[in-house]
C-alpha positions as CSV (number, residue, x, y, z in Angstrom):
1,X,-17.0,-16.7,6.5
2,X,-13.2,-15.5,6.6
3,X,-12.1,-13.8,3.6
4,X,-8.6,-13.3,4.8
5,X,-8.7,-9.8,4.5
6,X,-5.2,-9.4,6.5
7,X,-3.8,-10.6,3.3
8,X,-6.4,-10.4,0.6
9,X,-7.3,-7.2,-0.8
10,X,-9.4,-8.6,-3.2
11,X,-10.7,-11.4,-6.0
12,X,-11.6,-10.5,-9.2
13,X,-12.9,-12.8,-12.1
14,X,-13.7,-12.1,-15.7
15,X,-15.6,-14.4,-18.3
16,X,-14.7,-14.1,-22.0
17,X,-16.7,-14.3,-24.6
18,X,-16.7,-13.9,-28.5
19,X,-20.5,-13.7,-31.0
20,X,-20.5,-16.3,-33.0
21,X,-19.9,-15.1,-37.0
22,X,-18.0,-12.2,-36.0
23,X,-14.0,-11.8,-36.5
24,X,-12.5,-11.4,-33.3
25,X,-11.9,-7.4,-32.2
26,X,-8.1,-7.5,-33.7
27,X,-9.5,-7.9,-37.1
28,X,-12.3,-5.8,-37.2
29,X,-12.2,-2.6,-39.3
30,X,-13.5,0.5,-37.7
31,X,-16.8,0.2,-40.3
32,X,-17.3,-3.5,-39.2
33,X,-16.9,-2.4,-35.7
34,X,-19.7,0.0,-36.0
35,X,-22.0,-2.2,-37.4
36,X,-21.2,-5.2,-34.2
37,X,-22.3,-2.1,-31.5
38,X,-25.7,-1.6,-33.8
39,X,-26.0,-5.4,-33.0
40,X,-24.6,-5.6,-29.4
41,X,-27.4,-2.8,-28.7
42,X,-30.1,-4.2,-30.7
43,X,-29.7,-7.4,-28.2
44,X,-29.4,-5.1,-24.8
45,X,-32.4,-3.2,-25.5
46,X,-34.1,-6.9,-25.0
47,X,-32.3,-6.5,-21.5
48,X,-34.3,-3.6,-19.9
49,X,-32.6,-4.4,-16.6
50,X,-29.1,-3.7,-18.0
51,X,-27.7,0.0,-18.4
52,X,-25.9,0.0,-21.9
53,X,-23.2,2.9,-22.2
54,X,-20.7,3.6,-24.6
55,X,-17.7,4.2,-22.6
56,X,-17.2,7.7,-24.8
57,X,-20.1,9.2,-22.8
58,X,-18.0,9.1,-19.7
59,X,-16.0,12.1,-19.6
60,X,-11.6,11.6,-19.8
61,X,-11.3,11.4,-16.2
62,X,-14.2,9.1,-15.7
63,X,-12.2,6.7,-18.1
64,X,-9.2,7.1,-16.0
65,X,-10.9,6.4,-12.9
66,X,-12.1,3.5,-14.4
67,X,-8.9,2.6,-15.4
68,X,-7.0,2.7,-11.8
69,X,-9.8,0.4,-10.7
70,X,-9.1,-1.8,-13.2
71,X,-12.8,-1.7,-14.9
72,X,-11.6,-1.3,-18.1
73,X,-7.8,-1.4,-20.3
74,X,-6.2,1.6,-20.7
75,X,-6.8,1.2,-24.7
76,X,-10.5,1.8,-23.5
77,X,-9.5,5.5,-23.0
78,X,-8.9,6.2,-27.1
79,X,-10.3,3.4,-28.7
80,X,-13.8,4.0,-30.2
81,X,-16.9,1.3,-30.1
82,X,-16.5,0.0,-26.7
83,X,-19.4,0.0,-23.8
84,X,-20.2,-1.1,-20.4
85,X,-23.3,-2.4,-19.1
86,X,-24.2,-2.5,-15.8
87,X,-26.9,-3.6,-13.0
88,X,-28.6,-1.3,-10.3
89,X,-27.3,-3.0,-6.8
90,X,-25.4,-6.3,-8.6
91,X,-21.2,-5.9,-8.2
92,X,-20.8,-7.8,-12.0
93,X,-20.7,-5.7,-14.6
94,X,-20.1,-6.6,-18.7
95,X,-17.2,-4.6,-21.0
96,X,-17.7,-4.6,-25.0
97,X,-15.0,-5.1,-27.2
98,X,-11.9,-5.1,-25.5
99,X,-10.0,-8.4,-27.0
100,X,-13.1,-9.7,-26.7
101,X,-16.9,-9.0,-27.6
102,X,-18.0,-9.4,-24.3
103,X,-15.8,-9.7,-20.8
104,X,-18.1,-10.5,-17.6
105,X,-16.2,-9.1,-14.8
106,X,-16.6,-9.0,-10.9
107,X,-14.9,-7.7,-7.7
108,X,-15.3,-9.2,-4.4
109,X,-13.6,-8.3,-1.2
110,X,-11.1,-10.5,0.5
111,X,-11.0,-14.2,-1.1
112,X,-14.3,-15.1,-2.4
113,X,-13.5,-16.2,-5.8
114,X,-16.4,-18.5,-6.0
115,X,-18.5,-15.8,-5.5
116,X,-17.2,-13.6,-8.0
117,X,-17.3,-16.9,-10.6
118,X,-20.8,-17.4,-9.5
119,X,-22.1,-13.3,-10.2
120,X,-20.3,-13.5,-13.3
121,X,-21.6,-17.2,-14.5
122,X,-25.3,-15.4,-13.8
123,X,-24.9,-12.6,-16.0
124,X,-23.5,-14.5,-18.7
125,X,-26.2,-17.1,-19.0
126,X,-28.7,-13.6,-18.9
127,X,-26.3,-12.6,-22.0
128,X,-26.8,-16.1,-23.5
129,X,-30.7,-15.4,-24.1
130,X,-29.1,-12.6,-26.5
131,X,-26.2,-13.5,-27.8
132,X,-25.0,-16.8,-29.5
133,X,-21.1,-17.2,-28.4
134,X,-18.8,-18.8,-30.2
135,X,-17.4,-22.5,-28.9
136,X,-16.1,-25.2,-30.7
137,X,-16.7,-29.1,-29.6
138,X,-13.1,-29.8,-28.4
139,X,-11.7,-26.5,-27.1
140,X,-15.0,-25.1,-25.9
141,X,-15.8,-21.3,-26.0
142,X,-13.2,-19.8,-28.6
143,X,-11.5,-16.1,-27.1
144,X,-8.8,-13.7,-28.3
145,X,-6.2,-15.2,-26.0
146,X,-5.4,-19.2,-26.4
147,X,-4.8,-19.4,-22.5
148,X,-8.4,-18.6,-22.5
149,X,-10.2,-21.0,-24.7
150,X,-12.6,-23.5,-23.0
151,X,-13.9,-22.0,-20.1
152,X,-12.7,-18.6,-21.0
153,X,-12.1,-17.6,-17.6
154,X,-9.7,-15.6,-15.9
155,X,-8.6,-14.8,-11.9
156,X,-7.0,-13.0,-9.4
157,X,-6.6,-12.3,-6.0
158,X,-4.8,-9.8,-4.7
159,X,-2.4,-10.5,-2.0
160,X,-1.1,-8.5,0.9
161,X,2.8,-10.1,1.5
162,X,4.5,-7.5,4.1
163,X,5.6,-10.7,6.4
164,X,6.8,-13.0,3.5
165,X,9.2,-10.0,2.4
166,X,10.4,-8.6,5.6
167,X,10.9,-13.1,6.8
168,X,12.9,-13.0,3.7
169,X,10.4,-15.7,2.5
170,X,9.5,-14.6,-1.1
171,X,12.1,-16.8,-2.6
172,X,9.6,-19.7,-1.1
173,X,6.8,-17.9,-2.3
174,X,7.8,-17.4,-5.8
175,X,8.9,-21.5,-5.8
176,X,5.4,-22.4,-4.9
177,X,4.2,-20.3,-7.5
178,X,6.1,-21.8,-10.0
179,X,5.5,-25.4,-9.1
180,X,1.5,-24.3,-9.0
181,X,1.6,-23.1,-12.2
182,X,0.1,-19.4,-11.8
183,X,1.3,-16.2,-12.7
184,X,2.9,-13.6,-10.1
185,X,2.9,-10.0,-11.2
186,X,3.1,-6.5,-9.3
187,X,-0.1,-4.7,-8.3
188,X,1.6,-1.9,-10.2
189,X,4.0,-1.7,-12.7
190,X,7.7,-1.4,-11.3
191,X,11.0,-2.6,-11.8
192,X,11.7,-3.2,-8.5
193,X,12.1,-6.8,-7.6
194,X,9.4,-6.6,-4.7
195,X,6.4,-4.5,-5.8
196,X,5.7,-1.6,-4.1
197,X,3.4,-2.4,-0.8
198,X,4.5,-5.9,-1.4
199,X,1.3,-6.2,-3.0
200,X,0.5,-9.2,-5.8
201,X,-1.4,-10.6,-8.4
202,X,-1.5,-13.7,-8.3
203,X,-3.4,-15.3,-11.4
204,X,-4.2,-18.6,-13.7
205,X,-2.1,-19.0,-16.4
206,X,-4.3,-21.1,-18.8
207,X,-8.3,-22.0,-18.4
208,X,-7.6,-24.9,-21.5
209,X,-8.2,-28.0,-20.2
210,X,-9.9,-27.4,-17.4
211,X,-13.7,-26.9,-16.2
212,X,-14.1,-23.7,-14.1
213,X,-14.7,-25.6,-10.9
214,X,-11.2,-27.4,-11.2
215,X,-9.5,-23.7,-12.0
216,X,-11.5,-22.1,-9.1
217,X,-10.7,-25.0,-6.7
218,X,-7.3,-25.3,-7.5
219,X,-6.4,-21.5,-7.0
220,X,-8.6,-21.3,-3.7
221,X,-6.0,-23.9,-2.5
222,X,-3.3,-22.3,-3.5
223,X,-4.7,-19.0,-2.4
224,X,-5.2,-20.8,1.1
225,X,-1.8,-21.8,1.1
226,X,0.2,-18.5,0.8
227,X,-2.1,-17.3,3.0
228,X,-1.0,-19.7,5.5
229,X,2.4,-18.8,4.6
230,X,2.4,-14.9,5.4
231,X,0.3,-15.6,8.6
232,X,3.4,-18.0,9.7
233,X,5.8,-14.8,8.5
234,X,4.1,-12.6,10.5
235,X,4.2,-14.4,13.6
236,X,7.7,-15.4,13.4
237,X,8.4,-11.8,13.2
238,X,6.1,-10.5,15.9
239,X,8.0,-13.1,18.1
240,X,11.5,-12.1,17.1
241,X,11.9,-8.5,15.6
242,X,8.8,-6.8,17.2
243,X,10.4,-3.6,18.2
244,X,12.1,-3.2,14.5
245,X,8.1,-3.7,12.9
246,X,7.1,-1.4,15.6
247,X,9.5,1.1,14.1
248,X,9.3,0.8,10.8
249,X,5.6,1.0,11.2
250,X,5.4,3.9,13.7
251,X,8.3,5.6,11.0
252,X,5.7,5.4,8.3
253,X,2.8,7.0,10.4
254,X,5.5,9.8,11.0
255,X,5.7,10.7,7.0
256,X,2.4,10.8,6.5
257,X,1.6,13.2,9.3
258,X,4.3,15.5,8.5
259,X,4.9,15.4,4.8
260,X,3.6,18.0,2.7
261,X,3.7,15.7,-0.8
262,X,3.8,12.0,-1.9
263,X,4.2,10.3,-5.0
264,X,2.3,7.2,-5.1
265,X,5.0,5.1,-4.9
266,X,5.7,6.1,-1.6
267,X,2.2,6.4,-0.6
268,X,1.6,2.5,-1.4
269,X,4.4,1.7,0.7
270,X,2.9,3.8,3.5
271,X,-0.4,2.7,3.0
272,X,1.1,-0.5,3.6
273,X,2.7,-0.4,6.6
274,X,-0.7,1.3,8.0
275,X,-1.9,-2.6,7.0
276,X,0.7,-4.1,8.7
277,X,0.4,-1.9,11.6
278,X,-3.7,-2.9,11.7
279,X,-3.4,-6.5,11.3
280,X,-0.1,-6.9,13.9
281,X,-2.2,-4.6,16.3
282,X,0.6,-1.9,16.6
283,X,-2.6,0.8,15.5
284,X,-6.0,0.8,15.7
285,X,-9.1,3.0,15.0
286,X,-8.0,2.8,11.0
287,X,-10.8,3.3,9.0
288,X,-12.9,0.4,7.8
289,X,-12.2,0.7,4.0
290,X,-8.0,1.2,4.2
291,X,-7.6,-1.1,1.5
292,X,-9.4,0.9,-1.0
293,X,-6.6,3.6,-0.3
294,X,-4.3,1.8,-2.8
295,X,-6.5,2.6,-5.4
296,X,-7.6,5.9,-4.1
297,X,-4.4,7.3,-4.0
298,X,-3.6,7.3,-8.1
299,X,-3.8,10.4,-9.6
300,X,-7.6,10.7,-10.5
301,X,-9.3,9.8,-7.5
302,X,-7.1,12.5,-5.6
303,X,-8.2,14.9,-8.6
304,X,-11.6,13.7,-7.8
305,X,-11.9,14.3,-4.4
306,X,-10.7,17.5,-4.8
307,X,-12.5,18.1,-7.3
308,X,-9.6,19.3,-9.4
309,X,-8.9,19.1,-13.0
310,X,-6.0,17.4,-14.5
311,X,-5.2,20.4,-17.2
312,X,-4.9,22.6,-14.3
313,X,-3.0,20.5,-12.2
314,X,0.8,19.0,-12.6
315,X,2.4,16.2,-11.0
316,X,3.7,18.0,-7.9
317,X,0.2,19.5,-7.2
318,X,-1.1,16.4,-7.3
319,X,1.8,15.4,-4.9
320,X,0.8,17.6,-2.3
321,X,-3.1,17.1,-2.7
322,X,-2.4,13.1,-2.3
323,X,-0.3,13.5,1.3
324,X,-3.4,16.7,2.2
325,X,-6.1,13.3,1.2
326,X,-4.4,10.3,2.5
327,X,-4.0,12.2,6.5
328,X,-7.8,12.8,5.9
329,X,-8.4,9.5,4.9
330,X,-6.6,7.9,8.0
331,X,-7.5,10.9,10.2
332,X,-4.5,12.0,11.3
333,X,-4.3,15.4,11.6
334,X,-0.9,17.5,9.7
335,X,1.5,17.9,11.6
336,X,3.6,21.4,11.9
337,X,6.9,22.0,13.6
338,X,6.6,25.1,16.1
């Protein structure tokens, strides 16, 4: 199966659900709160093969790390009464009281959104012997967004668009996503018109009205189509500017062998054009997991690897520890000048 991994990074899907006779999390006091985790737990214990964990067990920098993998909201890392559950050797995992009582959430590599759907749609019919959800006979199951009611699902699929970008294509890009209805947002935030690494998420704007098979279907075609797209971009460069990619990509292999700190702006666009580089066949012998380097290189996983602590640590250390960790990432040994 081709996942497309040249230009997707990766699909994610989450299912939302809310337990019937309970206020959504918005309107919860902190007392009422306490009393829905006594109940959420009371159900998981009848799941022995879950692992139930409040999320304040984790230490500060766990919760961050979780945080630049997009487990959990940043809100997670103050707000009280909210857990994660989790199964040995399955990729799904389940997140407590966010906006909603219970978000089923999965990561697959490259585009394999049906996948993803179908770990999710497992887990939550394994919630279902537990929990009764809340749904209503027109709009279906009831969540904390409206976009969500009904099927009260939610995907994305990260998208790699170097050739769309340096084509001067994106303006097509952004038209088809308008006339597809889906939402186009930066990997990270930024207010620069092209996100840093080119890199989007390309989401559903509403799951009302729809089953889950016509939301997955109609994404995996449009999916298929940008794809198609950046693959046309990239061709039409390699046959028309290939020294000036060359360059630029042999430019950015330069910086990271000789500079002694990056922020992580400019590490995601170097990280990028290491992609590029891979996919056009202008470098080989990159390691086999380069695309978890965009997430890698934010501040705690650097702190991790090294071990390091973020009190003892400020934002130019971490600087300099990210260029030391991305070299040994893509083995390339620093350079010096004699």
């Amino acid at each position: 199966m081709d996942r497309c991994t040249d230009v997707v990074l990766n699909s994610y899907v989450r299912i939302a659900r809310n337990i019937k006779d309970w206020k959504y999390m918005s309107r919860l006091t902190g007392a009422e709160v306490g009393r829905l985790n006594l109940e959420q737990g009371e159900a998981m214990e009848k799941l022995p093969e879950f692992s139930f964990r409040c999320l304040d067990e984790f230490s500060f920098s766990k919760r961050q790390i979780m945080v630049e993998e997009n487990c959990i909201s940043p809100e997670s890392l103050v707000s009280t009464g909210r857990y994660i559950a989790t199964m040995e050797g399955r990729d799904p995992f389940v997140v407590f009281n966010e906006d909603d009582h219970i978000r089923i959430k999965c990561f697959a590599r490259g585009l394999d959104i049906f996948y993803a759907y179908n770990q999710c749609s497992e887990l939550e019919r394994k919630l279902c012997e537990v929990f009764e959800y809340q749904s209503h006979t027109k709009y279906g199951y009831l969540t904390s967004s409206v976009d969500d009611c009904g099927t009260g699902l939610h995907v994305y699929a990260t998208m790699f668009l170097p050739g769309l970008a340096l084509d001067g294509k994106l303006d097509l890009f952004f038209k088809t996503a308008e006339n597809s209805g889906i939402l186009v947002k930066g990997y990270v935030d930024s207010t620069d018109s092209i996100p840093k690494g080119c890199i989007f998420l390309i989401e559903n704007k509403m799951s009302t009205g729809n089953s889950a098979i016509e939301i997955l279907t109609k994404l995996n075609d449009i999916y298929t189509r940008i794809i198609g797209l950046e693959r046309d971009s990239r061709k039409h460069i390699a046959e028309t500017r290939m020294i000036d990619l060359e360059d630029k990509i042999m430019r950015s292999y330069g910086v990271i062998k000789y500079c002694r700190k990056l922020n992580i702006w400019d590490a995601l666009e170097l990280i990028a054009d290491i992609k590029l580089g891979a996919c056009m066949d202008i470098l080989d012998e990159v390691p086999d997991d380069l695309d978890m380097l965009f997430i890698k290189m934010q501040k705690y996983h650097v702190l991790a690897d090294t071990m390091s602590s973020a009190l003892d640590k400020d934002d130019e250390d971490v600087d300099c520890m990210r260029a030391d960790y991305l070299r040994k990432k893509l083995g390339i040994k620093g350079g010096t000048i004699d």
